[in-house]
NUTOR-744528 format. One record per residue (C-alpha): residue in one letter; x negated, y, z negated. Coordinates in steps of 0.2 Angstrom, whole numbers, padded with zeros to 4 digits, always signed. Last residue first. Example, Ala and Ser with C-alpha at 12.3 -4.5 7.8 and 13.67 -1.06 7.14 Angstrom:
2
S-0068-0005-0036 A-0062-0022-0039 
***
This chain:
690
X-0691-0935-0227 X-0695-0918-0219 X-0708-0915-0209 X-0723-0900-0204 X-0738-0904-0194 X-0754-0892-0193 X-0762-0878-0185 X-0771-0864-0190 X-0778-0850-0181 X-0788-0836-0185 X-0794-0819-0178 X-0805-0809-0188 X-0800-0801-0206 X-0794-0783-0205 X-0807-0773-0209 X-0811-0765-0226 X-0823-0747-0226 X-0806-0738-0224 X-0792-0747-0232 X-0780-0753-0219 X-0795-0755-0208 X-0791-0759-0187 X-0804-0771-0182 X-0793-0779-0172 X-0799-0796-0167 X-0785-0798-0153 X-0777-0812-0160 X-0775-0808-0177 X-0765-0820-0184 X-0762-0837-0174 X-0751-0850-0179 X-0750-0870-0174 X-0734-0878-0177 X-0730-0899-0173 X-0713-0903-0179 X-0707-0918-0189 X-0690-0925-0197 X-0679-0920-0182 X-0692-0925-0169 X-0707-0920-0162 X-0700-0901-0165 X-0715-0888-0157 X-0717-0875-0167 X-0727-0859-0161 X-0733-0844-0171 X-0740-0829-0164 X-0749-0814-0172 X-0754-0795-0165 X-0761-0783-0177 X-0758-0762-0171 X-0771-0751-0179 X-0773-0732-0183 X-0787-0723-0186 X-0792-0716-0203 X-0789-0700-0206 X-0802-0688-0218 X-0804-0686-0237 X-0824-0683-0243 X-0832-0692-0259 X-0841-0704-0249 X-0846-0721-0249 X-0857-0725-0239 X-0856-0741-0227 X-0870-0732-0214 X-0853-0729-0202 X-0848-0720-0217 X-0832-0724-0230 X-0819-0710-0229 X-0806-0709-0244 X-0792-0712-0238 X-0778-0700-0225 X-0766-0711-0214 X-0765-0715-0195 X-0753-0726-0190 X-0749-0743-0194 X-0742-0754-0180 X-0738-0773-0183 X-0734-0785-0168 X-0726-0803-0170 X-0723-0816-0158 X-0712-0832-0161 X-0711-0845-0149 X-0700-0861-0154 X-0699-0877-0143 X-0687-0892-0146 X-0672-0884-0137 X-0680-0876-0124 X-0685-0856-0120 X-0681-0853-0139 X-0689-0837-0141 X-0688-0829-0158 X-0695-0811-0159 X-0705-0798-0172 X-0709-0781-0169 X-0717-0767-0182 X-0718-0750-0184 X-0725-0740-0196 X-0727-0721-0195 X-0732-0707-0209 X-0748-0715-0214 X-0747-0718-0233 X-0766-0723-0237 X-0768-0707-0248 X-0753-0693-0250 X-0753-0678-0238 X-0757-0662-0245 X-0744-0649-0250 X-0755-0643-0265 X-0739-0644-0280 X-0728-0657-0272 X-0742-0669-0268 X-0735-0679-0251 X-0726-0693-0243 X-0719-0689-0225 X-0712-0707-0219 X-0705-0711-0203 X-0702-0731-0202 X-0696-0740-0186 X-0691-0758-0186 X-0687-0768-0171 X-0680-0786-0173 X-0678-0798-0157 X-0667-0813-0153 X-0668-0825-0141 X-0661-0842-0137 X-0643-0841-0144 X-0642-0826-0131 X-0640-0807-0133 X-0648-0807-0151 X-0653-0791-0154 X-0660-0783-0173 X-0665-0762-0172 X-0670-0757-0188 X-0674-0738-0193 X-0679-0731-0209 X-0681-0713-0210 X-0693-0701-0222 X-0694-0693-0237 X-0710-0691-0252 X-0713-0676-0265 X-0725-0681-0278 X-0728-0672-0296 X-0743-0662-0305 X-0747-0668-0323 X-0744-0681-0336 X-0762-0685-0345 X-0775-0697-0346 X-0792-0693-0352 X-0809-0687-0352 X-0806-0673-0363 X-0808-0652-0360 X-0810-0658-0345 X-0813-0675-0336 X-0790-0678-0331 X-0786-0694-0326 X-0769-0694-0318 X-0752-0700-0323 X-0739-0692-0315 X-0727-0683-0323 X-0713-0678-0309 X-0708-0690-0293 X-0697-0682-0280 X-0687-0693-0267 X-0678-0695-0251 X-0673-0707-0238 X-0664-0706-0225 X-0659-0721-0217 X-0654-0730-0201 X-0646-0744-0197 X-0645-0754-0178 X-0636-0772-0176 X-0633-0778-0156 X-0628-0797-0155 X-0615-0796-0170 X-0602-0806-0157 X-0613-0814-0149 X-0606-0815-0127 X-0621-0805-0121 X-0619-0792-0135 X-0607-0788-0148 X-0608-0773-0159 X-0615-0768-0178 X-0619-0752-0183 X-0625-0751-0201 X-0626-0731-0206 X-0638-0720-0217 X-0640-0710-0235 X-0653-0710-0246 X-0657-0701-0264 X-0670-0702-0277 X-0676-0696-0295 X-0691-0700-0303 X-0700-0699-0319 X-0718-0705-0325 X-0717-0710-0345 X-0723-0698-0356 X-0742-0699-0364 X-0742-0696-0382 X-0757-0712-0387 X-0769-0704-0374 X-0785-0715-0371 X-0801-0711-0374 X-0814-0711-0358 X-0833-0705-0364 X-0842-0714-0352 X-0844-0729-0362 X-0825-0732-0360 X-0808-0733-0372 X-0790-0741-0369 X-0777-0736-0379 X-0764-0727-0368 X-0767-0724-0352 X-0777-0745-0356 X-0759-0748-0361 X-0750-0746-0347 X-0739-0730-0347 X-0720-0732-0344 X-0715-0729-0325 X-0696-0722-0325 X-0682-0720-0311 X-0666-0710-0306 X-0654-0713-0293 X-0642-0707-0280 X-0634-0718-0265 X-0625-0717-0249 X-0621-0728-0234 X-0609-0727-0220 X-0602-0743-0212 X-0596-0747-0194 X-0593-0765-0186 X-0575-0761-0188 X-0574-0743-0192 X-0578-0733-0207 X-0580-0748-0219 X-0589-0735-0233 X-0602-0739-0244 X-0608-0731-0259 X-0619-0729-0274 X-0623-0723-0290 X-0639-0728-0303 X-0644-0722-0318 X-0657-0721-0329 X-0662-0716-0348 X-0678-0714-0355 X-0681-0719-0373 X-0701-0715-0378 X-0707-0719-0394 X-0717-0734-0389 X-0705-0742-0378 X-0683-0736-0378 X-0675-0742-0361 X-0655-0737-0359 X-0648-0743-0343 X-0635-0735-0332 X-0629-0744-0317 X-0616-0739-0302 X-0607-0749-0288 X-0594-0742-0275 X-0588-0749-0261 X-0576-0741-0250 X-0564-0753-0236 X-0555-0766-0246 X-0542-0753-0253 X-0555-0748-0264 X-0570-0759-0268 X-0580-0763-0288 X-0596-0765-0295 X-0597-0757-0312 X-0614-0759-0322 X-0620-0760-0337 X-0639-0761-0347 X-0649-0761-0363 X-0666-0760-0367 X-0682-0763-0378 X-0700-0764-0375 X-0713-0769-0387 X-0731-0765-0383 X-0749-0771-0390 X-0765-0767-0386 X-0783-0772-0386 X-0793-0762-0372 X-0810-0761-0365 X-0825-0753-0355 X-0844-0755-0352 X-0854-0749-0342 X-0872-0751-0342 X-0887-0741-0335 X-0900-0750-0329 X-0899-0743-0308 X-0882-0754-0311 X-0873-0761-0323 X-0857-0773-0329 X-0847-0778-0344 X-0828-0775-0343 X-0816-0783-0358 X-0799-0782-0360 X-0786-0791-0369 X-0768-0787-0368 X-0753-0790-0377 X-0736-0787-0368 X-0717-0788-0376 X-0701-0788-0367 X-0684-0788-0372 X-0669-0785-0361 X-0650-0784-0366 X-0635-0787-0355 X-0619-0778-0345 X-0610-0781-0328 X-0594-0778-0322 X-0587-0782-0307 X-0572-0779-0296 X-0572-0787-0280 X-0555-0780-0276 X-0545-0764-0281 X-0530-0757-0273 X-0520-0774-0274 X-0522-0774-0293 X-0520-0788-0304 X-0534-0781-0318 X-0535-0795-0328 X-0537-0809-0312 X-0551-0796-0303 X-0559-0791-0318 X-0573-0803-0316 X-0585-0799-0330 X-0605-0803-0328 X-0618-0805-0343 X-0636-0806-0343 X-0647-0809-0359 X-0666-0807-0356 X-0680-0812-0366 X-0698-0809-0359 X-0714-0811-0367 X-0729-0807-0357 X-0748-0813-0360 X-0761-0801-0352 X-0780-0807-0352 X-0793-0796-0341 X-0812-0800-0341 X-0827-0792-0333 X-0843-0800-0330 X-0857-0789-0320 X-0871-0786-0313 X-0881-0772-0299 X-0898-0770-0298 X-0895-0756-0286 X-0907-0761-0275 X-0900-0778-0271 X-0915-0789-0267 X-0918-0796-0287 X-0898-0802-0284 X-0888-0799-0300 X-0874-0808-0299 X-0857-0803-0299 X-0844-0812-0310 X-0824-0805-0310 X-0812-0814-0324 X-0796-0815-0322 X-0780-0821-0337 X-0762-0819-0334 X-0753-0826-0345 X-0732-0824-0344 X-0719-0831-0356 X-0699-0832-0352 X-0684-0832-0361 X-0668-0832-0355 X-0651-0831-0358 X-0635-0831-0347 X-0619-0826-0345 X-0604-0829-0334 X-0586-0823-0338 X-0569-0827-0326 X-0576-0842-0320 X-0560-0852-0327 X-0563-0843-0346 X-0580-0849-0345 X-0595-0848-0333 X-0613-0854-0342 X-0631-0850-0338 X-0644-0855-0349 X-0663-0854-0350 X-0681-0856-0348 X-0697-0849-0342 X-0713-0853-0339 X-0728-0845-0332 X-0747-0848-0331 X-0756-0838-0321 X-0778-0840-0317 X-0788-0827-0305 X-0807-0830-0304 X-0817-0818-0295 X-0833-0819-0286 X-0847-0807-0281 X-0865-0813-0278 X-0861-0817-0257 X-0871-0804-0253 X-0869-0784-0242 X-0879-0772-0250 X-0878-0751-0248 X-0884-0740-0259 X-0872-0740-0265 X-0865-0753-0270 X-0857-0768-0257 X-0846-0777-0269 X-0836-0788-0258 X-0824-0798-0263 X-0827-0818-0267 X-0812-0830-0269 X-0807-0843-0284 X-0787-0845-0286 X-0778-0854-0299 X-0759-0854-0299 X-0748-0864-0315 X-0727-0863-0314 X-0715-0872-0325 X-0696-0867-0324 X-0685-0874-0336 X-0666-0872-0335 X-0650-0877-0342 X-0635-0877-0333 X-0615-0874-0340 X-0602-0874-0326 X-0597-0891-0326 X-0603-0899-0343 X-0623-0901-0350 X-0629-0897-0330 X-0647-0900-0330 X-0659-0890-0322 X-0677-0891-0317 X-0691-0879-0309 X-0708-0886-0307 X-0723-0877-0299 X-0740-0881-0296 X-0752-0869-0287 X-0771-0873-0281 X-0782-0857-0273 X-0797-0855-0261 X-0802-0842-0253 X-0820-0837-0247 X-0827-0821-0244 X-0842-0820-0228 X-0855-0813-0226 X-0856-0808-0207 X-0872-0794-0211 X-0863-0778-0208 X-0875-0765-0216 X-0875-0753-0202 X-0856-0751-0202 X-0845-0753-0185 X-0844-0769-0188 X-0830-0766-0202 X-0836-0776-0220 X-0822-0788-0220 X-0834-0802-0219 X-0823-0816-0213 X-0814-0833-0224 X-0820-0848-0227 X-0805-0855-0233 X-0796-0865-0243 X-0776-0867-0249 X-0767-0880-0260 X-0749-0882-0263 X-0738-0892-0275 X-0719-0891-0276 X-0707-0899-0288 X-0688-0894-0287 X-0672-0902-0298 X-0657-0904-0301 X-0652-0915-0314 X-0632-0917-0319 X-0626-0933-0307 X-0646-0934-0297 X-0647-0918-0286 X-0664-0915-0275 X-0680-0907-0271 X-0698-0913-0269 X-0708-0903-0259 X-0727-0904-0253 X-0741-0892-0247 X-0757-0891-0239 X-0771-0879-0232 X-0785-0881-0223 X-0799-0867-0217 X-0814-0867-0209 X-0814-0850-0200 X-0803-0858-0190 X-0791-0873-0190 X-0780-0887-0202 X-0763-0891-0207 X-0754-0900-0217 X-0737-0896-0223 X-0722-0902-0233 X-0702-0907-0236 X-0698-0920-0248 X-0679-0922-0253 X-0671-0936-0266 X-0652-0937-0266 X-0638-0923-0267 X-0643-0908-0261 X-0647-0891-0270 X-0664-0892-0279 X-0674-0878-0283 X-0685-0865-0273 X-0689-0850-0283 X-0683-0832-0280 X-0698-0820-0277 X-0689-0803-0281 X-0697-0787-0275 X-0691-0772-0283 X-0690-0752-0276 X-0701-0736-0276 X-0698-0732-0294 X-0694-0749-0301 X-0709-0748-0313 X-0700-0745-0332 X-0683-0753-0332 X-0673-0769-0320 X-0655-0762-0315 X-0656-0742-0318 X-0674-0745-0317 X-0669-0748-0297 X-0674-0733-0287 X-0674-0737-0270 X-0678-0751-0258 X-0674-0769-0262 X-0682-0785-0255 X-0676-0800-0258 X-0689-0816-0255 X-0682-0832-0251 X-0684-0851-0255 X-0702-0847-0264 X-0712-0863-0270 X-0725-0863-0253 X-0727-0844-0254 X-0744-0841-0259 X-0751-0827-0271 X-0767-0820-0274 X-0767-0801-0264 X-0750-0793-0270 X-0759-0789-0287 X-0746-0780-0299 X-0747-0766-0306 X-0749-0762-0324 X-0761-0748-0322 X-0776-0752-0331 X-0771-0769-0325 X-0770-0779-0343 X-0749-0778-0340 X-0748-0787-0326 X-0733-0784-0316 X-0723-0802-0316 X-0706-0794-0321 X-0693-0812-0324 X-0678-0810-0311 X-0681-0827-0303 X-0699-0821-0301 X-0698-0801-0302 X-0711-0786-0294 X-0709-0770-0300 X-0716-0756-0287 X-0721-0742-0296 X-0739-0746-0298 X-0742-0748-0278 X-0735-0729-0278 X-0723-0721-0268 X-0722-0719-0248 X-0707-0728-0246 X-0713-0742-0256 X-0730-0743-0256 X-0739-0761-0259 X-0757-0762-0265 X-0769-0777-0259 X-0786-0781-0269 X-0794-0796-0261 X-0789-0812-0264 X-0785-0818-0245 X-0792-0805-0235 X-0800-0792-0238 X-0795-0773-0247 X-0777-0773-0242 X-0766-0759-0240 X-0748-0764-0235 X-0736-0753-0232 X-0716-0756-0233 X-0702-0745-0228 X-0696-0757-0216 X-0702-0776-0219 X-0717-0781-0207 X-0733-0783-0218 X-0721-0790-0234 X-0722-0809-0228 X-0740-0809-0224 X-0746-0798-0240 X-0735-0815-0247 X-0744-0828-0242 X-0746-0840-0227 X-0734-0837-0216 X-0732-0844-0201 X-0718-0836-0193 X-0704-0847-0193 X-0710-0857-0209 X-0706-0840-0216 X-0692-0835-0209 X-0685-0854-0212 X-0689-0850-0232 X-0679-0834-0232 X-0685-0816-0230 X-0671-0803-0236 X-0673-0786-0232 X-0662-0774-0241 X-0663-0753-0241 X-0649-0748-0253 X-0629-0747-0254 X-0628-0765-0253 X-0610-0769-0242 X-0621-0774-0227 X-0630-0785-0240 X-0617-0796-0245 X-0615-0796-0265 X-0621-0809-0277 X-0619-0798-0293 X-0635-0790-0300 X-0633-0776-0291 X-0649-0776-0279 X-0655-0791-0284 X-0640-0806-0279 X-0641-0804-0260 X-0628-0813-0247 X-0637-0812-0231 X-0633-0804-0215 X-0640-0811-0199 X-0632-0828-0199 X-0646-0842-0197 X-0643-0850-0180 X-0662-0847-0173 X-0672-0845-0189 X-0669-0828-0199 X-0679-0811-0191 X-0682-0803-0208 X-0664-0800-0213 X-0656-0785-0206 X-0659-0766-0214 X-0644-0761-0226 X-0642-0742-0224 X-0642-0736-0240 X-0658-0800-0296 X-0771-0750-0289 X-0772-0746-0277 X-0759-0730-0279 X-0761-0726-0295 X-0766-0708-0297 X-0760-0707-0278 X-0744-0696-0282 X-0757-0685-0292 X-0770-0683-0280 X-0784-0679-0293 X-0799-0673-0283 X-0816-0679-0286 X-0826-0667-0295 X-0835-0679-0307 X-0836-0691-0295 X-0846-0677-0286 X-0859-0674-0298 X-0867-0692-0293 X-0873-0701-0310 X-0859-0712-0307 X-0863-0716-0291 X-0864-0737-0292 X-0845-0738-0297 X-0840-0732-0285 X-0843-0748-0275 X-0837-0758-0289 X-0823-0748-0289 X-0820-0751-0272 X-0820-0769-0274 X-0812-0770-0289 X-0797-0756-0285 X-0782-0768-0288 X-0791-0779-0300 X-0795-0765-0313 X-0812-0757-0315 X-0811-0738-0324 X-0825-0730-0318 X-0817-0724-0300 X-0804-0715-0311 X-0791-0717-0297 X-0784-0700-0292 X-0782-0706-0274 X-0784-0724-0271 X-0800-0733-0270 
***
């Protein structure tokens, strides 16, 4: 459990722990557990890094459409980028998206199991609750978490073209939650005339299968994009070995999504859209208690529905685009454990969470290049639009333990309002400059943001990089409304968390062994203070309130060659310092170096080799004993490096044989102390292309 988190309030990212905690509540020192602000909710559309090693021929830099709001390439993004597309991820072997995150710069993840489990995201050190995460724009964060943050733990990637990845504050572009930075999961669709199937199946250890299929195309004004996928899997205990109470019981995954995105072009330039998405996923988590017992009695249940559609239109010869959408969001999860007449805490429960989002958006984007008819300026853009978004959520938590219940809830509504612009513009086609303001106005409370930046073509292959930003986190609505049996009453006059943030670094680019971008190297410094965090105060009320503040900084550094057309290598580096600004102590599960290194190897035309390593380093958590305890005392956990290898071996141009391996040395390094890393599995299939 994170720091600060109010180990009686149950919400998805902290379920297993919580659960865990949940057990000593008549323990005095939950009572006195420190409040680490910056950590209150931790579990729960710069210098531009390269692209997530991109398949062998794949230009390094990519064009991305989330960090401005105007497709815009990413060395002339002033903010941290990755982009991972859809051949990095077949490249790789990914599976789901904690995979897909683990090596980006600037990035942690802290998951608490495998597949399903709780996993948290930090962004440059800030918390997994002020990350915003997007489909095709849409915010997913789910609003019945007593947070409002976003599980990173359920979803697959079979239906996602590319993931952009932005560093930095961002409500100036997307609102309440883009503190740290946004993650954009853009959907596959249909580009290419004809019909197009594209698929998976593949099979390996502990018992697990998993399948997917594509069918994509163009036919006259229909595009279109159907995928299907289904994962299962035994799974590993992730109870560490090194704990007494180990017994080898495993957690199961298993999850089934659908997805259909359609478009139809009315006349040139004018599409309509309908995106249909359904996800269901079933896995246990471990709900050890205290005292300690390790069973198979603990399942969850994790079921989304989304659609959205739209319109997109370019008039006046392309001059004016706008767009408007309007998208609806249910989340709904239920987590059973059954009582066990062994378990000596007589521990049970059924908890239940419903979230349903409505979201309309109305996007605009002005070329001024033709009205303007300047030589000085180029690539002028403005942009402008209007944002509603309204959240209703449903919460029920029954369970008990040692005969004394607990039960907790929330029914709350929330309307949300902005507006936004942005100028995106270069000088003398060497200095780009882009800035956003947004005005946001929710429950009472209209923070303003902004957003200013700049690039700099110093030399050729050399830019400079600078941007200054500000951010918000609205309260959820259980810091607002929601209400416990152990005296918890939420606070209807809590302010929005506030941030401001700046970074500055350099691209270098050189040619190497013949390539002429074969050498890339950035780095960035990053810097940013947090003010108003919300923490759960005992005394004089047992509440919510806005207190203490966060100080975080640190460098990004990539390190991409590519001396041949067989090889190329990506190197990141990531230094950060994240800590609470009033005590000076170091912020929980936020170790201050990451390092991660991923190569292609194309030794013959047909054969692909693609190792990856990850290195976390030590970082500061709540410490769980070696009797699987846990305690109320902050201490290091050890560091871990993971090593994976994928290899893809093309039959022919419509088939190739791939088998992947993730953890191959059976590290039993814990991202969340008292959770190890799953056991080394491999997987191995055929992919093809019709």
């Amino acid at each position: 459990m994170a720091a600060g988190v109010n180990p009686l309030r149950l919400s998805f990212l902290d379920i297993g722990d919580a659960i865990r905690m949940r057990r000593m509540v008549l323990a005095a020192f939950v009572l006195a557990t420190p409040l680490l602000p910056a950590g209150a909710r931790a579990d729960g559309n710069s210098t531009t890094t390269p692209t997530a090693s991109p398949a062998p021929g794949q230009p390094a830099q990519q064009t991305v459409v989330t960090a401005t709001r105007v497709a815009t390439p990413e060395d002339d993004i002033p903010a941290g980028v990755t982009v991972i597309t859809r051949a990095t991820i077949e490249a790789r072997g990914y599976q789901t998206l904690t995979d897909a995150l683990a090596a980006v710069p600037g990035l942690r993840v802290a998951q608490s199991g495998g597949p399903g489990g709780n996993a948290s995201v930090f962004v440059r050190g800030t918390n997994s609750d002020q990350v915003l995460v997007l489909r095709d724009g849409m915010p997913l964060n789910d609003a019945s978490d007593s947070s409002g943050a976003f599980n990173f733990g359920i979803d697959t990637l079979a239906d996602v073209e590319r993931i952009e990845v932005i560093r930095g504050p961002m409500a100036a572009l997307y609102g309440s939650g883009a503190i740290g930075g946004v993650i954009n999961l853009i959907s596959r669709r249909g580009h290419e005339a004809g019909l197009h199937v594209t698929g998976e199946l593949a099979g390996g250890y502990p018992k697990q299968i998993e399948g997917n299929i594509n069918a994509s195309g163009v036919e006259n004004n229909l595009d279109y994009s159907a995928t299907f996928e289904g994962h299962s899997s035994q799974g590993f205990d992730t109870t560490p070995r090194r704990e007494s109470i180990y017994t080898a019981t495993r957690q199961g995954y298993r999850d089934n999504v659908g997805t259909l995105n359609l478009g139809y072009t009315i006349v040139p330039g004018t599409r309509v859209s309908v995106l249909l998405r359904a996800r269901q996923a079933v896995f246990g988590y471990n709900a050890l208690g205290n005292p300690t017992f390790d069973d198979a009695n603990s399942t969850g249940r994790d079921a989304q529905l989304l659609g959205r559609g739209g319109i997109q239109s370019k008039m006046f010869d392309g001059q004016f685009e706008t767009g408007l959408f309007i998208g609806r969001l249910q989340d709904d999860r239920q987590y059973t454990e059954l009582l066990n007449p062994l378990d000596p805490n007589q521990a049970s429960g059924d908890s239940r969470y419903h979230g349903y989002r409505t979201d309309v958006q109305w996007n605009n984007t002005v070329h001024l290049d033709r009205m303007i008819g300047s030589t000085i300026l180029s690539g002028t853009d403005l942009t402008f639009g209007y944002e509603y978004t309204e959240d209703t959520v449903k919460v029920r938590v029954d369970s008990a333990s040692f005969g004394f219940p607990y039960n907790s809830s929330a029914a709350a509504h929330m309307e949300a309002n902005a507006g936004y612009a942005g100028l995106q513009t270069t000088l003398f086609n060497r200095l780009t400059l882009t800035g956003q303001i947004r005005q946001d106005a929710v429950l009472g409370d209209t923070p303003r943001t902004w957003r200013l930046g700049a690039v700099y073509d110093l030399l050729p292959g050399t830019k400079l990089k600078a941007a200054y930003g500000t951010a918000f986190r609205a309260p959820s609505l259980f810091d607002r409304y929601g209400v416990d049996s152990y005296g918890y009453v939420g606070n209807p006059a809590l302010k929005p968390e506030t941030a401001q943030g700046w970074e500055a670094g350099f691209v270098q680019t050189l040619a190497l062994g013949g390539q002429p971008e074969g050498l890339r190297f950035s780095a960035t410094y990053f810097n940013e203070q947090v003010q108003q965090l919300i923490v759960t105060e005992f005394t004089p009320v047992y509440t919510a309130v806005n207190i203490g503040s966060a100080h975080i900084q640190g460098v990004e550094t990539a390190l991409t060659l590519r001396p041949a057309d067989w090889i190329s290598v990506d190197l990141t580096y990531t230094f950060t310092q994240a800590q609470n600004a009033d005590s000076g102590s170091a912020l929980l599960r936020r170790p201050q170096n990451t390092a991660s290194l991923d190569a292609t190897i194309t030794p013959i035309p047909r054969l692909r080799i693609v190792p990856e390593l990850l290195f976390t380093g030590a970082f500061q958590d709540y410490l769980v004993d070696d009797g699987g305890n846990a305690t109320s005392n902050i201490g290091t956990s050890g560091a871990g490096l993971i090593a994976n290898l994928t290899v893809t071996y093309a039959l022919m141009p419509q088939a190739s044989l791939f088998i992947t391996g993730r953890n191959l040395t059976n590290s039993q390094f814990e991202p969340v102390n008292g959770y190890a890393t799953p056991g080394t599995s491999m997987l191995a299939g055929v992919r093809f292309k019709l």
